[in-house]
N, C-alpha and C positions, 0 to 999 in steps of 0.2 A: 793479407787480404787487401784488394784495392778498393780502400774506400775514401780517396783521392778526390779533391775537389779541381777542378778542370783548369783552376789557377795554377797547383801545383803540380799539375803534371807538365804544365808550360804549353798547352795547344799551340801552334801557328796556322795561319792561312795562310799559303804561298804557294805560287806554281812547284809541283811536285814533281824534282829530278828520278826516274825510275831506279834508275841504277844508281844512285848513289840511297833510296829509300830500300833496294836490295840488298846492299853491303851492311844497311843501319840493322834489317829485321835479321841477316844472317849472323851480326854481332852478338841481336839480343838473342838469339838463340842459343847461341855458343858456349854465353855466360850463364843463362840458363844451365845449361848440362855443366859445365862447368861447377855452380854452388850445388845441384843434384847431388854430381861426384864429390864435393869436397863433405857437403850433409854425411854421404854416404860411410866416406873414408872417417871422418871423425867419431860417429857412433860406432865402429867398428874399432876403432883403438881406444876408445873409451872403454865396451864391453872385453877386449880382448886382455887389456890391462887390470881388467878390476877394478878401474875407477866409478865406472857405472854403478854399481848395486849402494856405493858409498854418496853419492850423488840423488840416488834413486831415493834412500832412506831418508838421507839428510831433508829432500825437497817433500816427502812423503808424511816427512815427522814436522812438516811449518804450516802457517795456515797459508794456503793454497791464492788468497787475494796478494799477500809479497810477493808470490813467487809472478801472478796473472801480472800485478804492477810494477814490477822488472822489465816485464817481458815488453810490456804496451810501451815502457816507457824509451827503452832500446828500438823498438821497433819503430815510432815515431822518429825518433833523431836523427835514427839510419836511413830513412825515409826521405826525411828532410834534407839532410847531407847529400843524399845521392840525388837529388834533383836540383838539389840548389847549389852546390860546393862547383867552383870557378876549376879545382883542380883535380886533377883524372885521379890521381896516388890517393886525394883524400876521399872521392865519389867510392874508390875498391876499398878504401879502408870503411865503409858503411857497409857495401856489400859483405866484408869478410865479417864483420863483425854481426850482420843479422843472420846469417847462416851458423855463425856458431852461439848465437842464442836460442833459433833452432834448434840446434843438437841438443845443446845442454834441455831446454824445457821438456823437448821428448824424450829424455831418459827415460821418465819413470813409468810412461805409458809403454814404451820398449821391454821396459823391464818385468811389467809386470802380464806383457801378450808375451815373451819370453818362456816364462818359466809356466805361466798358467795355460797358456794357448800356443802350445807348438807347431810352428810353418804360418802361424796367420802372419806376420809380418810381409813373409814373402808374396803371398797371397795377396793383402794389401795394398801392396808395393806397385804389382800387379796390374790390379784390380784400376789403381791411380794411375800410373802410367797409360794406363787402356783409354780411360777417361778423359785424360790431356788431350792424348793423343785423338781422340774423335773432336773434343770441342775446337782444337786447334784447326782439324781438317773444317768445320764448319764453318770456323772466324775465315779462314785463306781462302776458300771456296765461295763464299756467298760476297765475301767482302763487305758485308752490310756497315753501318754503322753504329755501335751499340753504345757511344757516349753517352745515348740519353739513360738507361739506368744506373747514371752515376747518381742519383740522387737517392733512390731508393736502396742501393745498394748500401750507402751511405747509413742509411736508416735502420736496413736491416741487422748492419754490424753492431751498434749501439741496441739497440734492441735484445741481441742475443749476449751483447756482454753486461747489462744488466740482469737479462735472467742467468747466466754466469753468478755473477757477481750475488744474487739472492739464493741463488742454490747452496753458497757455500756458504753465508750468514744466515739462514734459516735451515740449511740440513736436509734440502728437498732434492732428489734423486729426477735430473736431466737423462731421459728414458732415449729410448730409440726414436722417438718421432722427431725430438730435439735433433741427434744425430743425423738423419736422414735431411732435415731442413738446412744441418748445416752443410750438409753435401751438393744440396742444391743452390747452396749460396755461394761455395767453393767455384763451382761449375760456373754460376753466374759471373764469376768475378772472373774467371778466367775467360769468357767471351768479352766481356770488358776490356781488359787487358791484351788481348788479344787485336780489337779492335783498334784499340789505340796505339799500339806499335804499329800495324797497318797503315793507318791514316793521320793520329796527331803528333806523336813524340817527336820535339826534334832531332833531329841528326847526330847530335852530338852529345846524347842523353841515354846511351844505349845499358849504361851500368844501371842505373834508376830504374829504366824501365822492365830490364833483368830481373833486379832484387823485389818490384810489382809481380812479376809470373810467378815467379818462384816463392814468394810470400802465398798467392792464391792456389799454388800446386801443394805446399805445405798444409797447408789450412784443409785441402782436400784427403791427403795425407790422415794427418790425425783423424779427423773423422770417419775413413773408411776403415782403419784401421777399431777404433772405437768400436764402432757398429760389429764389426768381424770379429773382435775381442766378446762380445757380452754375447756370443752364442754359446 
């Protein structure tokens, strides 16, 4: 999720080269589909192998806050790394390793729209690529500036991983309303994201700003998939 403070995304103010701001938005694209396809290919040799269902239990049978605080805290690093690492080899070594925390964390949601809910994945899948794909043609088309709900976006994240985080220390069931807020936070962060590869990221920042979409297409991801599972 892009809940990036506008420090660390690195903004500049500088006369803006077209064509070389073209080659920077078609990079982050590329890697975009790029960790999509690698997401893709490793939940698929996970399930194919039988390591899934042993992953699934394992992470099913823990309290559920280790597995949240793994995650935030991978995700952070990778974060940091890829916006701030001098060097290209170790910016992809962020990217690869927050795509296959990814994987590993949606096992057990996979596992269990799997065997309980047959085709919703696909559907899902779907349903988020559909999504991207409009909020994307909106961010490109209007070309607006949407930097400024970085703040709130900010807010909202922290917000929904405390009532996370009280859900599973007090036992209270996060319903569909939850779900659906977090879709429209997904959504939000993806015009964000979207805006700021447009207009702020510098040139040379294109894996960071990658592992930003792709973290808010994820975050979309689970949630649709949620929502479409508890029918």
């Amino acid at each position: 999720m892009s809940l990036m403070d506008d420090a660390e995304v690195g903004y500049v103010e500088r006369p803006v080269d077209l064509e070389e701001r073209a080659r920077f938005v078609a990079r982050v694209y590329t890697h975009v589909f790029g960790a999509i396809v690698a997401f893709t290919a490793i939940e698929i040799v996970l399930f194919v192998s039988g390591i899934a269902p042993m992953i699934a239990r394992a992470m099913l049978g823990t309290t559920w806050l280790v597995v949240l605080g793994a995650y935030t805290l991978v995700g952070w690093l990778a974060t940091r790394v890829a916006h701030q690492a001098v060097s290209l080899a170790t910016q992809y070594a962020a990217l690869a390793g927050f795509v296959v925390a990814e994987a590993v964390i949606f096992v057990p949601l996979l596992y269990i729209a799997q065997y309980y809910a047959p085709g919703v994945i696909q559907s899902a899948a779907v349903v988020t690529l559909l999504g991207f794909g409009g909020l994307t043609a909106i961010g490109f088309m209007t070309r607006r500036d949407f930097s400024f709900m970085g703040a709130a976006l900010r807010w909202a994240g922290v917000v929904a991983l405390l009532l996370i985080v009280a859900s599973v220390l007090f036992g209270f069931e996060l319903g569909t309303f939850f779900s659906v807020a977090m879709v429209a936070l997904a959504g939000a962060s993806i015009l964000y994201d979207t805006s700021n590869i447009l207009l702020h990221y510098p040139e040379d920042r294109y894996v960071g700003a990658s592992l930003q979409l792709f973290a808010s297409v994820a975050l979309m991801f689970w949630y649709v998939l949620r929502l479409m599972s508890r029918r």
